[in-house]
C-alpha positions as CSV (number, residue, x, y, z in Angstrom):
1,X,-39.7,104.2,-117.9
2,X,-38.2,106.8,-119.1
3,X,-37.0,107.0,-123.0
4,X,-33.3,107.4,-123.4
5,X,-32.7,110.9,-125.6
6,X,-30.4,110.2,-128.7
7,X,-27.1,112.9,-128.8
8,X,-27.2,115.6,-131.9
9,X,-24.6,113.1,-133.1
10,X,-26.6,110.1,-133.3
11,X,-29.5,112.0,-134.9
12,X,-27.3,113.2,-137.4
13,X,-26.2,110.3,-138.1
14,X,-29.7,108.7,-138.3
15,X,-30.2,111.8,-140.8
16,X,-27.1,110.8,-142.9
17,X,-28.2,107.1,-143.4
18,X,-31.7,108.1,-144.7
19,X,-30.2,110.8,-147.0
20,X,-27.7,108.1,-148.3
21,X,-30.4,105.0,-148.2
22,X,-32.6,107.5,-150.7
23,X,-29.9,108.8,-152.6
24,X,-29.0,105.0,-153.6
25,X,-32.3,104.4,-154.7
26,X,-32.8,107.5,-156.3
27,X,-29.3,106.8,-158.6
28,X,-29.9,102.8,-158.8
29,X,-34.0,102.0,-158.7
30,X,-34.3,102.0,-162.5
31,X,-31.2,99.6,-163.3
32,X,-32.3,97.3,-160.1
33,X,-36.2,97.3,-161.7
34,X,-35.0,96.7,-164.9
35,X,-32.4,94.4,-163.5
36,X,-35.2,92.7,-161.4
37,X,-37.2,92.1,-164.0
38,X,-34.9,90.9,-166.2
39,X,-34.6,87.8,-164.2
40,X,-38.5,87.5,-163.9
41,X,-38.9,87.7,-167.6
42,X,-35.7,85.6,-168.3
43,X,-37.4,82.7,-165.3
44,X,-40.9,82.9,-167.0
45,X,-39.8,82.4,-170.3
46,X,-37.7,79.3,-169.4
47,X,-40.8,78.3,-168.0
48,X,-43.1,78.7,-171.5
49,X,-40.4,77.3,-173.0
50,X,-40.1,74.0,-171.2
51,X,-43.7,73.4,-170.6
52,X,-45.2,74.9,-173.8
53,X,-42.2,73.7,-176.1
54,X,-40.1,71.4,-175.3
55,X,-42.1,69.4,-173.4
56,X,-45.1,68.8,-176.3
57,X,-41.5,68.4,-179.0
58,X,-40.4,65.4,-176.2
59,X,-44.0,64.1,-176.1
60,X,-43.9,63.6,-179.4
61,X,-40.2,62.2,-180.3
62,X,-41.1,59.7,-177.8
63,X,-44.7,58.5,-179.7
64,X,-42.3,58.6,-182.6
65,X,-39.8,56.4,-181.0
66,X,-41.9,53.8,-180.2
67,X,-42.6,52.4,-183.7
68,X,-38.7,53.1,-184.3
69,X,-37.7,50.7,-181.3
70,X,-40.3,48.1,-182.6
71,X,-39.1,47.6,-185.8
72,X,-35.5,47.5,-184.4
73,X,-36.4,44.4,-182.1
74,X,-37.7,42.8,-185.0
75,X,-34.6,43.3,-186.7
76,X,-36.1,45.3,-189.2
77,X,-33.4,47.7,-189.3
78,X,-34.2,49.6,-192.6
79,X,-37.1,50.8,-191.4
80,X,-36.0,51.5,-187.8
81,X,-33.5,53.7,-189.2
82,X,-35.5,55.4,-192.2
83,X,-39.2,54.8,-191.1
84,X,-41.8,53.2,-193.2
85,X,-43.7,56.1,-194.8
86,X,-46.2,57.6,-192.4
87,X,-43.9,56.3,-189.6
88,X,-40.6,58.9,-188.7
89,X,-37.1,56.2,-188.6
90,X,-34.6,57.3,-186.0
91,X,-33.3,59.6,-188.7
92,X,-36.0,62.0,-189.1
93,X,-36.4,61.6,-185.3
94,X,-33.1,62.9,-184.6
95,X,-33.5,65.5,-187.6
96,X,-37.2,66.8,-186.7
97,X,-36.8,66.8,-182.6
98,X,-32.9,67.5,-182.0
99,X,-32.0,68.8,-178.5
100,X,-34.6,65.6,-177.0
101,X,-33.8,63.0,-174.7
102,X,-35.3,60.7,-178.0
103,X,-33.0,62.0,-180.4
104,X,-30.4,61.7,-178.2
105,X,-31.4,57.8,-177.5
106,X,-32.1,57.6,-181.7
107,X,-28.2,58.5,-182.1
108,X,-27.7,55.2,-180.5
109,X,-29.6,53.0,-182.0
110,X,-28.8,54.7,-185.6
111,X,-24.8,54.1,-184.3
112,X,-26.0,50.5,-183.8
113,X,-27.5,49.8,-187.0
114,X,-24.7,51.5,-189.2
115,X,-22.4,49.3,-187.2
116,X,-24.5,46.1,-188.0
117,X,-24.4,47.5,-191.3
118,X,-21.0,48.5,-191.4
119,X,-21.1,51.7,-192.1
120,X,-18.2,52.4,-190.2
121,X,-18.3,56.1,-190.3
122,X,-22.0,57.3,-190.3
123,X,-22.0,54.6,-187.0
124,X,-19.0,56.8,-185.6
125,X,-20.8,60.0,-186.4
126,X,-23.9,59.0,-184.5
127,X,-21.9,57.0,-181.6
128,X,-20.3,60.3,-181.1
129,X,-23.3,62.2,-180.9
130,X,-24.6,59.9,-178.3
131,X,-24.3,60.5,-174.2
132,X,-26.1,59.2,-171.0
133,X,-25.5,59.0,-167.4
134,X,-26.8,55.1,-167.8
135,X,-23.2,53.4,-167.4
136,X,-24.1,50.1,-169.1
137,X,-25.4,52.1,-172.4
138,X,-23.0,54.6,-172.2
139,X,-20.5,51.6,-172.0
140,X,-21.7,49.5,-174.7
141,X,-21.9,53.0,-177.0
142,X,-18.0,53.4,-176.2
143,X,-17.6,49.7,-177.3
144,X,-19.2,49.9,-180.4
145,X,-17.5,53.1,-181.1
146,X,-14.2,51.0,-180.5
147,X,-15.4,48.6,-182.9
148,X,-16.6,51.2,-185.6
149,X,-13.1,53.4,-185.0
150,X,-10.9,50.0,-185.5
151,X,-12.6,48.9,-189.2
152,X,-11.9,52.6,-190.4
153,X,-8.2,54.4,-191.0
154,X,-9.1,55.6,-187.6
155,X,-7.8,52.6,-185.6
156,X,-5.9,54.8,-183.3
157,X,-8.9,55.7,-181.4
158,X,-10.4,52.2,-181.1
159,X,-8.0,50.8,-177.9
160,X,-9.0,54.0,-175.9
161,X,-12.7,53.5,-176.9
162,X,-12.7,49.8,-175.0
163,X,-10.5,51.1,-172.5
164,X,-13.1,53.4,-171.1
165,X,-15.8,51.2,-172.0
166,X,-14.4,48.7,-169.3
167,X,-13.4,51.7,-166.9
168,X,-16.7,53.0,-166.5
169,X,-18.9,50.1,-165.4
170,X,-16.2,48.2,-163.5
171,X,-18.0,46.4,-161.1
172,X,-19.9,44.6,-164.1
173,X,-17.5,41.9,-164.6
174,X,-18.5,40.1,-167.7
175,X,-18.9,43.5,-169.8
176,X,-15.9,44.9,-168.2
177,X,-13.6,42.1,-168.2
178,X,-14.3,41.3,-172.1
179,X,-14.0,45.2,-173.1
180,X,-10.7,45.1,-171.3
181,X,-9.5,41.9,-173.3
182,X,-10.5,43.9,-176.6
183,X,-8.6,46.9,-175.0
184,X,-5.8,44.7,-175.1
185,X,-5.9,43.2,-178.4
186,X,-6.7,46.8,-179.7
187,X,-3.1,48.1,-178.3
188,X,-1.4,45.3,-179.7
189,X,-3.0,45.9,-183.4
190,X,-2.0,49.2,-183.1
191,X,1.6,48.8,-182.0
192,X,1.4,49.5,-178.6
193,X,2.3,46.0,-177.0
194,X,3.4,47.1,-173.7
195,X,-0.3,48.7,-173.2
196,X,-1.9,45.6,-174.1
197,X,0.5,43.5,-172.0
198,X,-0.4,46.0,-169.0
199,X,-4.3,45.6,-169.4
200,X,-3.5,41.9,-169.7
201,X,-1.9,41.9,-166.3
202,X,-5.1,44.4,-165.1
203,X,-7.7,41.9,-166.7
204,X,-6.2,39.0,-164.7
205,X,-6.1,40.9,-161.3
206,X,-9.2,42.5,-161.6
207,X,-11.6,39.5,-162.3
208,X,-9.9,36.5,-162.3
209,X,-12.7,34.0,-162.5
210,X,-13.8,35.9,-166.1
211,X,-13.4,33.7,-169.7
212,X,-10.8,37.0,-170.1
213,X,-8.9,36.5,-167.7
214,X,-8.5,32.7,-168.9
215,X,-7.5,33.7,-172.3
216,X,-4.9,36.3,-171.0
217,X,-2.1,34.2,-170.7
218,X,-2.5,33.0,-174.8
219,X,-2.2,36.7,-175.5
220,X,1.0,37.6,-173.1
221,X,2.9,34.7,-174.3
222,X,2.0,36.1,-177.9
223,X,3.2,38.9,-176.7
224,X,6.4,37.4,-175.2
225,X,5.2,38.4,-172.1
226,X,5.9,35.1,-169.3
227,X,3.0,34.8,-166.6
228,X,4.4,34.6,-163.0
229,X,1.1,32.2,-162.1
C-alpha cells in the first residue's frame, strides 16, 4: 500500500502548527508552571490544613463538649456554660475552637441557657450565631430566638422568628402547628392583626387535628375575626 504524499501546502501547514504550538509554550510555560503549581500548593495545603489542623482543633472541641452536654442534662447550667475549673464551659468552647462544628453546636446550647436564664440579649447574640442543616434544631433555635427577640425592645423580630420556625419543619405537626399559633399571637402583640388572623386561618387548614388549631377560633374571635366552620 502505497503512502499518500502530503502537498507543499499541507506540509507547511504542518510546519506552521509546530512553530505556533512552540512559540505558545515558549511565551506561556513559566505562567502555566507557576499557574500549575499554584493550585498544587494551594490543594496540598488545604489538605495539611484540614487533617493536621482542623481536624486535631474538632477532635478536641468535641472531648470538650462532652463534659459541657453532661452538666447541661443535669441541669447544671452554670457550669455547662462556664465550665467547672479544669473542665472548658460552652464559652471557652466557642472562644478557644471557633470555626468547629462544636462551637457552632455550643452557640446553641449557650442561646438556650441565657434564655432559661433570661438573658435576653447574650441568648440572641449566641442564637444568631447558631446554624445547621438539622431542621428540628435549626427550628427550635429560630423559636427560641422568637422568644428571646419578644422579651427585649426588639419584639419586632419575634413573629418572623416563629414564623419560619413553623415553615421549615412543616411536616412536623405538633412543633409546627404550636410555632405557628405563637406566630400568630406574636403579630397580634405587635400590631399586626391581619397577619395573625391569616396564620390563624393557615394553622387551622394546615393541621386541623393539632391543640392549635383548637385554640384558633378563641384567638380570631379576639380578633373579631368570625370562623366560617
Amino acid at each position: 500500500m502505497s503512502e499518500t504524499k502530503k502537498t507543499t501546502a499541507q506540509e507547511l501547514n504542518d510546519v506552521e502548527a509546530i512553530k505556533q504550538v512552540k512559540g505558545f509554550w515558549g511565551r506561556f510555560s513559566k505562567p502555566i508552571t507557576y499557574v500549575g503549581g499554584l493550585i498544587i500548593l494551594l490543594a496540598g495545603g488545604y489538605l495539611a490544613y484540614k487533617n493536621f489542623v482542623v481536624g486535631p482543633k474538632e477532635s478536641k472541641a468535641n472531648d470538650a463538649m462532652s463534659r459541657a452536654q453532661m452538666y447541661f442534662a443535669q441541669d447544671s447550667l452554670n457550669q455547662a456554660l462556664n465550665g467547672d475549673g479544669p473542665n472548658a464551659g460552652f464559652l471557652k468552647i466557642i472562644k478557644n475552637y471557633s470555626g468547629t462544628k462544636a462551637a457552632n453546636l455550643a452557640n446553641y446550647y449557650a442561646g438556650a441557657i441565657y434564655l432559661r436564664k433570661e438573658d435576653y440579649n447574650n441568648a440572641i447574640k449566641h442564637l444568631e450565631d447558631f446554624s445547621t442543616d438539622a431542621t428540628q434544631i435549626q427550628s427550635a433555635a429560630w423559636r427560641m430566638l422568637g422568644d428571646a427577640y419578644m422579651s427585649t425592645d426588639k419584639k419586632d423580630k419575634g413573629p418572623a422568628m416563629y414564623e419560619k420556625a413553623a415553615k421549615l419543619n412543616e411536616k412536623d405537626e405538633f412543633t409546627s402547628s404550636e410555632n405557628l399559633l405563637r406566630a400568630a399571637m406574636a403579630y397580634e402583640a405587635v400590631g399586626n392583626k391581619e397577619k395573625a388572623a391569616d396564620l390563624l386561618k393557615a394553622l387551622k387548614e394546615k393541621y386541623p387535628r393539632s391543640n392549635g388549631a383548637g385554640q384558633a377560633d378563641k384567638f380570631l374571635a379576639r380578633l373579631g375575626v368570625v370562623s366560617n366552620d
